[in-house]
C-alpha positions, 0 to 999 in steps of 0.5 A: 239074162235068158240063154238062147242055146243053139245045139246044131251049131254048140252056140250060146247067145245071152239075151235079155230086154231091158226096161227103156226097150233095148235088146242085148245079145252077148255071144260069150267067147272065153277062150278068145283074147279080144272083146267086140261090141256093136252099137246099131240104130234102125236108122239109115239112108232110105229113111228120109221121111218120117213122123214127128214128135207133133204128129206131123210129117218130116221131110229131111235131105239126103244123107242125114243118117250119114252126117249124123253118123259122122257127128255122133264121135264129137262130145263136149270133152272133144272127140269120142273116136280120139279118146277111144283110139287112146285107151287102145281099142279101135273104134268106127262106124258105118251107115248102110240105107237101114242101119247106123252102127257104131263099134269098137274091139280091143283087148283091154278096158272093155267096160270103160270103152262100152260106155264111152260108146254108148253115152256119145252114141245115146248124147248128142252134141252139136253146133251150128259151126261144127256142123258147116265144117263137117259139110266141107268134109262130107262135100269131099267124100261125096266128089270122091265117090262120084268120081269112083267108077265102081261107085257110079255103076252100082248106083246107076243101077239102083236108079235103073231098077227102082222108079221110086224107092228110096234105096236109089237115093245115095247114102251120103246124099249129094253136095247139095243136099247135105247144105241143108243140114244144119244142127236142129235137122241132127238133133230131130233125127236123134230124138226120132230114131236114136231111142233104146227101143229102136235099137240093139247092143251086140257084144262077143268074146271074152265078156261078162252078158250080166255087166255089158247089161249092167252098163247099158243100164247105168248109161242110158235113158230109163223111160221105154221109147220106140221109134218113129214111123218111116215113109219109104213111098209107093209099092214098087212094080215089080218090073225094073223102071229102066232096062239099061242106063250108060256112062262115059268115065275114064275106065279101059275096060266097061264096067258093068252090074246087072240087077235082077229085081226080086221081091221083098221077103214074107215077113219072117222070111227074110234070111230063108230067102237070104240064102236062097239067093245066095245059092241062087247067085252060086247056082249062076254065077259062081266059078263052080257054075257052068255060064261062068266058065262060058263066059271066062273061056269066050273072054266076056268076064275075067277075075272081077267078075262076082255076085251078090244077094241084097234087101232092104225093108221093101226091095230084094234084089241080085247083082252080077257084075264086073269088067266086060268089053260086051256088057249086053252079050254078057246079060243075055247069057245069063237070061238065057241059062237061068231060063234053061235052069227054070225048064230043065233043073238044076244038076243034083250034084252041083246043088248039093255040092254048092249048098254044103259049101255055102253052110260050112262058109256060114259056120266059119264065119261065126269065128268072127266076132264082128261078124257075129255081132253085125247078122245079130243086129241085122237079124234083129232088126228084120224080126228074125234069129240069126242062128236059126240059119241050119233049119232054113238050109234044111228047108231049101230045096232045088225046086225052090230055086228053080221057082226063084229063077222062073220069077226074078231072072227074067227079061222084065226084072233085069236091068243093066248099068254101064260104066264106058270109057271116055271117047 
């Protein structure tokens, strides 16, 4: 396996390619007592559309990646979650709109668990009757989250900022969706997407880089195989499709989110951008930012308030939210401080302060290894390299900042979502 060193950050990450189109990265950790791997697909909620083996294009129910995440665990020999929880590790997985990752950690049997991870995870076994009883499961999550207020205000939002893409479309799908699925829809979406080249092996802690690739070797398929090509639709505008959506749901106090529409990243660009929206989003929103202790001191926040940066293959987008009993009072605020922002600059002081801040928060995180494992993967899938993140920090500038505020934290990129008490 090749070293990637990494001296500004004394980091040593081994990574090879292997011959079906697999990339491996191993973060080897001796001195810590758990192991840690990640197995991902380039594969989430967004990627309804597809092309098949025949040329042709498939059309496939929202909440098919999900679905398929939650079968993946069910073998001929019974249940991979199950077998694994007995030899003491503790294994899960998770669907995002552009990612399905399976993943365990423990502190013994690593080897033996690494491949039960990855022959479930590369071997697919379903039934027609298997697939009906995970659809009266699934049913249940989904009611749960759409009686979720937390759940609603976000995904309101989603549908208000983009007229057609598809990170509006729910990652489990809806009731009625997820009806369609039968057992022929799982097993076309494995083969199109559950490829060794449209995937990547992650591990960290005390393992051996040479073995974990030994294993994948050993596992999986030997034939080189991509993925297939997704259809995400249309370009969006960058203008949100609707400036404000409301629903009544038994809450005491509104909730609310407020998006800022950006524009996806240059290609190789994507973390560079990562963190300037993120310092953006503390430049803003943050305790440390002078609009938050406004809008504390006037009582049109408290402490749930909190922001975030997000992207997705098409779509970049910032999101301020929380309880409020004046959610619009509350937007036009921030519109009217990052238009100050834009004209007169930011403070030096609280920029510099902010952005060493958000660094040493970054390298701290590298104490985790799940953590290390998931931007690894992330990273990969966006072309980029993770560790590269002291260079990109080095080449923001407050200019560069205040050129994003002029672009993206205006009145026609934003858009508020409210979730209001019932009458």
């Amino acid at each position: 396996m090749d070293k990637l060193n990494y001296t500004a950050l004394r980091e040593t990450i081994h990574h090879c390619v292997l011959p079906n189109g697999l990339n491996i990265y191993v973060d080897t950790r001796p001195e810590y007592g758990k192991q840690f791997a990640f197995f991902a697909t380039r594969y989430g909620g967004m990627d309804l559309r597809f092309r098949g083996e025949d040329g042709e294009w498939v059309d496939t129910p929202q909440g098919v990646a999900h679905f398929l995440e939650h079968k993946m665990f069910d073998t001929k020999d019974g249940n991979a979650l199950q077998r694994m929880a007995a030899q003491g590790v503790d294994p899960n997985a998770y669907t995002t709109p552009s990612m399905t990752g399976y993943f365990f950690d423990g502190v013994q049997g690593f080897e033996d668990n690494l491949r039960t991870l990855l022959s479930f995870v590369s071997q697919p076994w379903f039934t027609q009757e298997s697939v009906e009883k995970e659809q009266g499961i699934i049913g249940q999550e989904i009611r749960m989250c759409e009686d979720d207020p937390n759940h609603e205000v976000y995904y309101q939002l989603m549908e208000a900022m983009y007229a057609s893409h598809p990170v509006r479309i729910r990652v489990a799908g809806t009731v009625e969706s997820i009806a369609d699925i039968t057992a022929d829809t799982l097993y076309q979406c494995h083969r199109a997407f559950y490829r060794p080249g449209n995937m990547v092996l992650c591990a960290a802690g005390s393992v051996d880089p040479k073995r974990v690739a030994e294993i994948a070797r050993e596992v999986l398929e030997k034939e080189p195989s991509g993925a297939a090509i997704t259809d995400h639709g249309r370009a969006e505008p960058p203008e949100t499709a609707q400036k404000y959506v409301e629903r009544a749901m038994p809450v005491s106090i509104p909730l609310f989110e407020i998006g800022f529409k950006g524009g996806p990243a240059p290609k190789g660009q994507g973390l560079r951008q990562r963190l300037l929206a993120e310092l953006i989003c503390d430049v803003l929103f943050s305790a440390s930012a002078p609009l938050y202790s406004r809008l504390y001191e006037e009582g049109l926040i408290n402490g749930s308030f909190d922001s975030s940066y997000d992207s997705l293959p098409g779509c970049a987008y910032l999101v301020a939210g929380g309880e409020s009993r004046d959610p619009k009072r509350v937007l036009d605020e921030m519109l009217k401080e990052a238009a100050r922002l834009a004209r007169e600059g930011i403070d030096p002081a609280l920029w510099e302060r902010l952005k060493k801040a958000a660094y040493g928060s970054m390298v701290r995180q590298l104490n985790s290894l799940d953590g290390t494992c998931f931007e690894l993967a992330q990273a990969h899938f966006d072309g980029e390299d993770y560790f590269s993140f002291p260079q990109c920090f080095q080449s923001i500038e407050r200019s560069d900042a205040e050129a994003l505020l002029r672009s993206w934290c205006v009145e026609g990129r934003a858009a508020l979502s409210v979730v209001a008490p019932s009458a």
